[in-house]
C-alpha positions in Angstrom: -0.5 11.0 6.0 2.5 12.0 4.1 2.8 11.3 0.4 -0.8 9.5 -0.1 -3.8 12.1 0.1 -3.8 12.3 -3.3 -2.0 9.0 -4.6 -5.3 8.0 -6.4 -4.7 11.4 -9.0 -1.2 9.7 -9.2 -2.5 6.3 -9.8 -4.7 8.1 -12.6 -1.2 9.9 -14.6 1.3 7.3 -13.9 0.0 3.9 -14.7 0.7 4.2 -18.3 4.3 5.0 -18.2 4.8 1.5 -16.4 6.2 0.2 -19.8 8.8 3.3 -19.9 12.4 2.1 -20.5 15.5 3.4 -18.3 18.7 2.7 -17.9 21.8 -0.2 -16.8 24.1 0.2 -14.3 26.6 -3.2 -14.1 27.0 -2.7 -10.5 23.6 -1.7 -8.6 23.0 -3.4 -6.3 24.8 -1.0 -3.7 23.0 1.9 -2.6 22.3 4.7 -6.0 24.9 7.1 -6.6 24.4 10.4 -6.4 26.7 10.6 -9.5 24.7 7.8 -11.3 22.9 9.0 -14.6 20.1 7.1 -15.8 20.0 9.0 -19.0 21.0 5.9 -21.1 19.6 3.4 -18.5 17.8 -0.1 -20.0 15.0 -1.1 -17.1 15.7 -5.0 -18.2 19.6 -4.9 -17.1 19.2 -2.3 -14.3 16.7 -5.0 -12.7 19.1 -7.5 -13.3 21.9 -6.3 -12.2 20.3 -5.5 -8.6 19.2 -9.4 -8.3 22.5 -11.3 -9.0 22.4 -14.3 -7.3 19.3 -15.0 -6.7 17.5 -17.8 -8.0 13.6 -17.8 -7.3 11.4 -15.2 -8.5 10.2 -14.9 -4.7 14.1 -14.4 -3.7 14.3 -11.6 -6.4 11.4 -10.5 -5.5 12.7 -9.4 -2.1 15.6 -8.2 -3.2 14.1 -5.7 -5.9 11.9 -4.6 -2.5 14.5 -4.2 -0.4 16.5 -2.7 -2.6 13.9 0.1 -3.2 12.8 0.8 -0.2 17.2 1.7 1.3 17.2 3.6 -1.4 14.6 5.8 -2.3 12.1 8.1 0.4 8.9 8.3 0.6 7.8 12.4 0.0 4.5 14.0 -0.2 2.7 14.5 -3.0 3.8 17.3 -5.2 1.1 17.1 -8.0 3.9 16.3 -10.5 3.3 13.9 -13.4 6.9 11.6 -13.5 7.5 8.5 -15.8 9.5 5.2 -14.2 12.8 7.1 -15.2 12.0 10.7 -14.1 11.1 8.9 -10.2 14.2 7.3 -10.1 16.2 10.2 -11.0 14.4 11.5 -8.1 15.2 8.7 -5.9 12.0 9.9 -3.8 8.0 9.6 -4.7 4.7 8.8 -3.0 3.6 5.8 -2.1 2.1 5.1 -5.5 5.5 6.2 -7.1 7.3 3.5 -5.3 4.9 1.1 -6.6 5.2 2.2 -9.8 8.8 1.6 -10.1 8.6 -1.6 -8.0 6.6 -2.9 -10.3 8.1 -1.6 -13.6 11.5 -3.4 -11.8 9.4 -7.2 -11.5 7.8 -7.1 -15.0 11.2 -6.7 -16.6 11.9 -10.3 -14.9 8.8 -11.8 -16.1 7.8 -12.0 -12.0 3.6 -12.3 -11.8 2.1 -9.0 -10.1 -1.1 -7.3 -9.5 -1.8 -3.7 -8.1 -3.4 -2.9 -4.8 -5.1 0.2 -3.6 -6.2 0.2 0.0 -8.0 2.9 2.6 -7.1 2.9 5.7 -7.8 4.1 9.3 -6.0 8.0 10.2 -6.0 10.3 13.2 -8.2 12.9 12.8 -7.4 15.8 10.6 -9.5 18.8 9.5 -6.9 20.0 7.3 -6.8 16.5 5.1 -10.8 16.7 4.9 -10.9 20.4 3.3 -8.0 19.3 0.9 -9.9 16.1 -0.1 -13.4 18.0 -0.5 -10.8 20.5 -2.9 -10.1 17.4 -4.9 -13.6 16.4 -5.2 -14.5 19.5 -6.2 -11.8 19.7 -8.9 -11.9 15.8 -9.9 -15.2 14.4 -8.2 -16.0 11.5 -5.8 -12.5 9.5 -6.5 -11.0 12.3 -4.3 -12.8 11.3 -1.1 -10.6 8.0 -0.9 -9.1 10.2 1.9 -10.8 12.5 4.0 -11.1 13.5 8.2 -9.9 10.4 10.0 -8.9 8.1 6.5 -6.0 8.1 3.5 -5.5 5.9 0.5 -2.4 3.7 0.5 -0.9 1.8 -2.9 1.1 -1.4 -2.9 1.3 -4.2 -4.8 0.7 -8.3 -4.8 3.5 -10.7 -6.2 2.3 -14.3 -6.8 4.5 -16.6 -5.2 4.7 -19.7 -7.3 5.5 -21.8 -4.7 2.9 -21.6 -2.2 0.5 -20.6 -5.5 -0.8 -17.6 -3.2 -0.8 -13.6 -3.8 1.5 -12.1 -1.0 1.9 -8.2 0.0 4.9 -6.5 -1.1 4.7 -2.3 0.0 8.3 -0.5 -1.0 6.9 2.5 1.1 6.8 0.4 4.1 9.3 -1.7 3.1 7.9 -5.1 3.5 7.1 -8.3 1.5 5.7 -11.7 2.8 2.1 -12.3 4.7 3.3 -11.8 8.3 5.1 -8.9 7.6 2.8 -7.2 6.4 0.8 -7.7 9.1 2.9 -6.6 11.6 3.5 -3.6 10.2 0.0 -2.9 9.0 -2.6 -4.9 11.2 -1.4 -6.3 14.8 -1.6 -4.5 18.2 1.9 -4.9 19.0 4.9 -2.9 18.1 5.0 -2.2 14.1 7.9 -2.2 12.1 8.7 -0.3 9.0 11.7 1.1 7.0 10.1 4.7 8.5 8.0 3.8 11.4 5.8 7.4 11.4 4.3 6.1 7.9 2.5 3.3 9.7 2.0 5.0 13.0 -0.4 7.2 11.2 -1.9 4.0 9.0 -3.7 3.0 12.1 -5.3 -0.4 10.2 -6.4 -0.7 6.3 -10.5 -1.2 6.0 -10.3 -1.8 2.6 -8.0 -3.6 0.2 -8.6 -4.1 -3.6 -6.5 -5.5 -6.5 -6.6 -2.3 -9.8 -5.6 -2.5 -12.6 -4.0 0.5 -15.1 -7.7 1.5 -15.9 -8.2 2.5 -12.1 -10.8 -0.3 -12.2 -11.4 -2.1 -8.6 -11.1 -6.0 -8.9 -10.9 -8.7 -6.6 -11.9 -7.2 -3.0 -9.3 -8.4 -0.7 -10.7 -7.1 2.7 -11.5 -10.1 4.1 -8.6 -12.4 3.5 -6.2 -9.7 5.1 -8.5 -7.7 7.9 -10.6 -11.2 9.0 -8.9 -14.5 7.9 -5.2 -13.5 8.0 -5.4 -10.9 11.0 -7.6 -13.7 12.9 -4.8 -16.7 11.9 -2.1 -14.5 13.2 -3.5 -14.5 16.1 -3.8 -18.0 16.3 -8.0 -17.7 16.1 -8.3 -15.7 19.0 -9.7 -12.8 17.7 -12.6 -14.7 16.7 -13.7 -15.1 20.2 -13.5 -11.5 21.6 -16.9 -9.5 21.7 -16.1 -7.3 18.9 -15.0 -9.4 16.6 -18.7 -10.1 14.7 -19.0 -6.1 15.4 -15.6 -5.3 13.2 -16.0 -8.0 10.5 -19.9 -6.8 9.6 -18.3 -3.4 9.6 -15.9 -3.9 6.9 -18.5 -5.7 5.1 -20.5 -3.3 5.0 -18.7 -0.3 4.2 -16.5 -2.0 1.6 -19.2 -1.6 -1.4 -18.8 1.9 -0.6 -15.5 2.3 -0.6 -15.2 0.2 -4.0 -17.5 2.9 -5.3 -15.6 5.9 -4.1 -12.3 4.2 -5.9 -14.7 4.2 -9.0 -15.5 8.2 -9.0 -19.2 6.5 -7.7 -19.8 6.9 -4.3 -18.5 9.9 -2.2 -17.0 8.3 1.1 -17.0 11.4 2.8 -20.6 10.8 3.7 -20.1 7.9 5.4 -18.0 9.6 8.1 -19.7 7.7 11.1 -19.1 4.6 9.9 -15.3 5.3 9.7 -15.5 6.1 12.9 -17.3 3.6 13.8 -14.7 1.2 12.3 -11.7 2.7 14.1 -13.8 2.8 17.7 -14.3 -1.0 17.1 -10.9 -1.5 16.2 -9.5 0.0 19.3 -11.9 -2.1 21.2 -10.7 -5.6 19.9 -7.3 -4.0 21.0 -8.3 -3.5 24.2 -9.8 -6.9 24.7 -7.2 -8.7 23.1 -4.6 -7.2 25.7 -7.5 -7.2 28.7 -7.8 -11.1 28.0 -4.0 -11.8 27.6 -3.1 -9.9 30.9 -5.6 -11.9 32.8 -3.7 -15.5 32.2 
């Protein structure tokens, strides 16, 4: 998938310049210049000035992400090493990028976040295995967090003080808020997205982690977003097609793997068949789901 393959490598050079300071511009919160310069820009004011008006943190919140995801694209990886300032010069980054200045935008308004890294289901590709078994060669077993028929994704968690709950918030997709999220990440139907061929190739996340700037894994979040929340969304009908028990014992039991691969421990290109495995059972509950609607 564009821009990921190698996000983790990104994940590993950027995180510290997350504290960089940039530049004001009074009037941003119209689309970037081309003319602006961000030279002299203070991060503080330049966040500010892009969330005039709006009251909650959750409102802001939403603007910062909207904001970010009209006006900057989401590019392959280029290998490049870029501070907060550099990426926005660019107006462009990987998904990891956008993160990165997403999140250096909310800590400058004292908003509560937490980093997310997740893997998820891709079409097959030969050509993303050889360059991830490169990287693993050159950087060890981090590198397989993509590989044949799976990519590593990077988003971020803002804590929304109102329902006291964690919610998604992905300025590559262009998303914040529960449901949204998964519609444009999880559900059968038609997804949504700010570029829709960034989640036509992110078939369905199997594994979803809160990081921190060490690269350390914390709280696994698989479950609450791939069982609870995709089931609830559904209104608890998932729960009662034949695969269901298949695809939540799945992700249970590749997740401890996929932790380890995050953690340079465990190379996730071994476990191949179980990917597989995981998007076949997938596809089935999608199939039952829309066999078992179309006969009521």
């Amino acid at each position: 998938m564009k821009g990921i393959g190698i996000a983790f490598l990104l994940f590993i050079l950027v995180a510290p310049v997350l504290s960089a300071t940039l530049n004001p511009d009074p009037g941003l919160a119209q689309p970037l210049s081309a003319a602006l310069d961000t030279s002299q820009l203070d991060l503080s004011q330049f966040a500010a000035s892009i969330i005039k008006g709006e009251r909650t943190d959750h409102e802001r919140a939403v603007r910062l992400l909207d904001w970010l995801s009209h006006n900057f694209k989401w590019l392959a990886t280029d290998y490049k090493q870029r501070t907060v300032k550099e990426i926005i010069d660019r107006r462009s980054g990987n998904c990891y990028e956008l993160a990165v200045v997403y999140m250096a935008l909310i800590k400058t308004l004292g908003i509560k976040y937490r980093q997310v890294a997740e893997i998820n289901i891709q079409p097959e590709s030969e050509g993303r295995q050889k360059n991830a078994e490169a990287v693993v060669a050159r950087c060890g077993f981090a590198g397989s967090v993509f590989g044949v028929q799976h990519n590593d994704h990077r988003w971020v968690e803002i804590y929304d003080e109102k329902s006291g709950e964690w919610i998604p918030a992905d300025p590559s997709v262009g998303v914040i808020g529960l449901e949204a999220w998964l519609k444009s990440r999880v559900w059968f139907g038609k997804r949504w997205a700010i570029e829709t061929s960034i989640t036509n190739e992110m078939i369905v996340p199997f594994a979803v982690f809160t990081t921190d700037s060490t690269r350390s894994m914390l709280e696994d979040r698989t479950s609450y977003y791939l069982v609870t929340s995709l089931n609830r969304l559904y209104g608890g009908r998932l729960s009662t097609l034949p695969s269901w028990g298949e695809w939540v014992r799945e992700l249970e039991a590749i997740g401890d793997k996929c932790r380890g691969a995050f953690d340079g421990r465990t190379n996730l290109h071994l476990y191949r068949a179980e990917i597989a495995r995981l998007a076949s059972t997938y596809a089935k509950l999608r199939k039952e789901f829309e066999n078992r609607t179309e006969m009521r």
